[in-house]
C-alpha positions as CSV (number, residue, x, y, z in Angstrom):
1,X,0.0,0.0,0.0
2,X,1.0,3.3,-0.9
3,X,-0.5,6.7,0.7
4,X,0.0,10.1,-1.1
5,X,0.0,13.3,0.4
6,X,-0.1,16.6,-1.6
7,X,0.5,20.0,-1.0
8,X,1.5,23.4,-2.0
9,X,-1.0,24.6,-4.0
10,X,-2.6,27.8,-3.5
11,X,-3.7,31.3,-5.4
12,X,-1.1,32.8,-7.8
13,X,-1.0,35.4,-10.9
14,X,-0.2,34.0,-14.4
15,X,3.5,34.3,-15.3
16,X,3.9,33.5,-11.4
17,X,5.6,29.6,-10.2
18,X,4.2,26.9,-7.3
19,X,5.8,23.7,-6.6
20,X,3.5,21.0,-5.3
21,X,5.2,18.4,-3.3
22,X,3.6,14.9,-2.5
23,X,4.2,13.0,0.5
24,X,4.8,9.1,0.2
25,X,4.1,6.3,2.4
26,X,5.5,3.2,1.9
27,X,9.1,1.3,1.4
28,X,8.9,1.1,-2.1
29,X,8.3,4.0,-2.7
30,X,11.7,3.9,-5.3
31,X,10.1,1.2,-7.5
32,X,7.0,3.7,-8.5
33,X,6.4,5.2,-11.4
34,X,4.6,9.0,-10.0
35,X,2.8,11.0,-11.9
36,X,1.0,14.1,-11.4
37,X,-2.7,14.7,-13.4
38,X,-5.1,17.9,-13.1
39,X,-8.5,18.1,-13.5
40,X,-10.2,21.3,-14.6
41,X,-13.9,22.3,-13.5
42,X,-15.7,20.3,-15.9
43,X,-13.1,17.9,-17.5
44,X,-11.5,15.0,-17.6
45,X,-8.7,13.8,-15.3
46,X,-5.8,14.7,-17.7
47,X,-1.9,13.7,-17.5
48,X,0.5,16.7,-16.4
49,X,3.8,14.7,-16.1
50,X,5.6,11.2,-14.7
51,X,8.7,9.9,-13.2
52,X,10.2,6.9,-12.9
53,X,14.0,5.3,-12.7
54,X,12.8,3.3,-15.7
55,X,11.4,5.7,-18.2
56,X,12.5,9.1,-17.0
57,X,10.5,11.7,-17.4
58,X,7.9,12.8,-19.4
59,X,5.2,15.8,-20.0
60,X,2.1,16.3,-21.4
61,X,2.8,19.0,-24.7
62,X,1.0,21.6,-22.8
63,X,3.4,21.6,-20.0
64,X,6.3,20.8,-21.7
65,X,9.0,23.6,-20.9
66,X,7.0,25.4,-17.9
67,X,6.4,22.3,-15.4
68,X,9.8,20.2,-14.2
69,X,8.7,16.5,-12.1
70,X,11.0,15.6,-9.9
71,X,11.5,12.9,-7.6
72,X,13.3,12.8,-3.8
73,X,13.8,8.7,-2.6
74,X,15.1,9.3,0.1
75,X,12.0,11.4,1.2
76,X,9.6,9.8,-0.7
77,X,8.3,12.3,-1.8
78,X,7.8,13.9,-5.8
79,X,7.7,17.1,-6.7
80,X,5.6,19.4,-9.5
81,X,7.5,22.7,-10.1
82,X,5.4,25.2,-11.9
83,X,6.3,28.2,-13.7
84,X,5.1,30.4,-16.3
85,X,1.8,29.3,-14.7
86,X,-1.3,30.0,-17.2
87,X,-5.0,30.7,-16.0
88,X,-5.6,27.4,-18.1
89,X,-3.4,25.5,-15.8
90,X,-6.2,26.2,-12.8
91,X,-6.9,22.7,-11.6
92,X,-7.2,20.6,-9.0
93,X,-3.5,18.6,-9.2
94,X,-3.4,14.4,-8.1
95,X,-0.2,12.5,-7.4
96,X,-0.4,9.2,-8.4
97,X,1.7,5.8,-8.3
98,X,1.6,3.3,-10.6
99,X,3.9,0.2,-11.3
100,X,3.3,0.6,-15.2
101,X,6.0,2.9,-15.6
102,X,5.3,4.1,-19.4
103,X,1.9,4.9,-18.4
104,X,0.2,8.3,-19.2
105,X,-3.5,6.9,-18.3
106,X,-4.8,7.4,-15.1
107,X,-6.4,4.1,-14.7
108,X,-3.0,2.5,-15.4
109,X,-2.2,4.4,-12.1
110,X,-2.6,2.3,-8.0
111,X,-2.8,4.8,-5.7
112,X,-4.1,8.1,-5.6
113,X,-4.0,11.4,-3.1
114,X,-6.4,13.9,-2.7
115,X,-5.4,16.4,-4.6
116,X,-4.5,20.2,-4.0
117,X,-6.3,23.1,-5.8
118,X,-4.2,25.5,-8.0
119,X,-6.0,28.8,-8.8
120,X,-4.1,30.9,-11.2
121,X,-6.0,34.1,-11.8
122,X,-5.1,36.3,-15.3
């Protein structure tokens, strides 16, 4: 079992940054692919970005060059940096953990956390 934590998100002005963090439970944590998906009022659950020691790392095209995943083992935890942030980026962000470590489709993915709302206002 796997428990995931987020945090860090919050209010901000477009062109501004926020790093979410995400808190893991678990001794193997390591072997995890994490990812990070957003879901905007309205929408589907959509992939931001993943991790793994496997695949590296990998963006969705409308991230790509503004958001940087990033991974600490020996906290367990992953992290979303976020900059250049856009009011289309508003959306509630999920870490996930999967053990498919290609996957970009949320049902590939185990466990889930609760989320953390990111409001970016124009």
């Amino acid at each position: 079992q796997v428990q995931l934590v987020e945090s860090g998100g919050g209010l901000v002005q477009a062109g501004g940054s926020l790093r979410l963090s995400c808190a893991a439970s678990g001794r193997t944590f390591s072997s995890y692919a994490m990812g990070w998906f957003r879901r905007a009022p309205g929408k589907e659950r959509d992939f931001v970005a993943r991790i793994s020691w496997v695949a590296g790392s990998y963006y969705a095209d409308s991230v790509k060059g503004r958001f940087t995943i990033s991974r600490d083992n020996a906290k367990n935890t992953v992290y979303l940096q976020m900059n250049s942030l856009k009011p289309e980026d508003t959306a509630v962000y999920y870490c996930a953990a999967a053990s498919v470590h290609w996957s970009t489709h949320p049902d590939e993915y185990d466990y889930w956390g609760q989320g953390t709302q990111v409001t970016v206002s124009s």
